[in-house]
N, C-alpha and C positions, 0 to 999 in steps of 0.2 A: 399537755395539749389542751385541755380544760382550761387549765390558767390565761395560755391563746388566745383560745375563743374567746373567752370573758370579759379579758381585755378589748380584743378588735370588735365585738359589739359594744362597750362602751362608747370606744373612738367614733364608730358610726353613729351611734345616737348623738353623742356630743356635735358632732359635725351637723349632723339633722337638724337638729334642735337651733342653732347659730345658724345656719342658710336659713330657716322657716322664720327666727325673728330676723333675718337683714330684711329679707322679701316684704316683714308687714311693716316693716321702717319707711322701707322703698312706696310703700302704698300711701302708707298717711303722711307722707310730704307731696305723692303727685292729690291725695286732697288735698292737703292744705294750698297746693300752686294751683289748683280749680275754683277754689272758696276765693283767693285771692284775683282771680283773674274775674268770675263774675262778680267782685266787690267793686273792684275796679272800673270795667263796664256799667253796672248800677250806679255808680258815684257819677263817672261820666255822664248819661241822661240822665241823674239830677240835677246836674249843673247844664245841661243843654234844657230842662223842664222846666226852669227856674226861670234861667233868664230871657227865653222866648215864650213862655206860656204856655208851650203848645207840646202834644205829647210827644216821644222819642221810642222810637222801639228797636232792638237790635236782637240780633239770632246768634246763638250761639254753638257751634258744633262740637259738642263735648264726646270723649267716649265712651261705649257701651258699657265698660267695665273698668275698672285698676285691677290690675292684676287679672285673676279671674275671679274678683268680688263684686258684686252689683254696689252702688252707694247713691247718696239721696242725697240731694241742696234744698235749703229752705230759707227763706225769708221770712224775718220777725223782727217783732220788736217787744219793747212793753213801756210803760209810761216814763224810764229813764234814757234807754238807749236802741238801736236798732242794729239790725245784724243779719250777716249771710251764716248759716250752719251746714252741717253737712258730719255725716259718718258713713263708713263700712256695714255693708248687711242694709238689713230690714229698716224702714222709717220708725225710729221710737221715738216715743212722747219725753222716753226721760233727757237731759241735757246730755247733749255732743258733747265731745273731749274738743271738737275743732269750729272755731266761729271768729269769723273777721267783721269790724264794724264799718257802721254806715255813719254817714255825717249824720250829726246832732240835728234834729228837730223834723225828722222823715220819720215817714212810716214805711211798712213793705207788709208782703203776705205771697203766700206762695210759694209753690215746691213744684223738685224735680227732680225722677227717678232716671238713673243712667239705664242707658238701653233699649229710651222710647219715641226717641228721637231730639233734634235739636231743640237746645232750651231757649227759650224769647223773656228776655229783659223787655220792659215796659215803667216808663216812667211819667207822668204828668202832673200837673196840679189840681189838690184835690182843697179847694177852698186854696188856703194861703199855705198849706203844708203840703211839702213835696212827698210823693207815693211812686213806691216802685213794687211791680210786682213780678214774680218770675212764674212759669209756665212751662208747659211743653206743647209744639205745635198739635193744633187738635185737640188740643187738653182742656 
């Protein structure tokens, strides 16, 4: 009866443990298709900022959560490439596992925490370099 038990809580943790990592698989691909949707929307007003001059701005309705995890989008760059980032939890300084890029020769800056409302892409020309920046309304 011992042996039983020993066994069928095994099985239940084994089973636990494989649902809990599908579930965080399931999270960082609806990141990754969020990082890639507002890269996409950014790319787009740079190429409407580019070739009219004039700025573009677009709203984005993201959800409060994946899963039931808060997560964070940011915009950056540095002197070789630009990029949307974004993780699960708390905004850290240290480098995301998940980051989609931006065309060559743009800037960006700016963050956004799920759950505090719709995020605003914003893109224009800033001298002869294209900048986008991401926000939250009120932010």
């Amino acid at each position: 009866m011992v042996a039983l038990a020993a066994v069928g809580s095994l099985l239940v943790a084994t089973v636990h443990s494989y649902a809990t990592s599908l579930r965080a698989t399931t999270e960082i691909e609806q990141l990754k298709n969020l990082l890639n949707l507002v890269a996409a929307k950014g790319s787009e007003l740079l190429i409407i900022a580019d070739a009219t001059n004039a700025s573009a701005r677009a709203f984005l309705q993201l959800p409060a959560t994946i899963g039931y995890q808060q997560y964070w989008i940011r915009a950056s760059n540095d002197s070789a490439s630009t990029w949307i980032e974004g993780s699960l939890g708390q905004i850290s300084e240290n480098r995301p596992p998940n980051r989609v890029f931006l065309p060559e020769g743009t800037s960006a800056s700016g963050h956004f925490v799920g759950g505090y409302g719709p995020a605003v892409l914003e893109s224009y020309m800033n001298g002869s370099t294209p900048q986008v920046n991401l926000s939250v309304i009120g932010g």
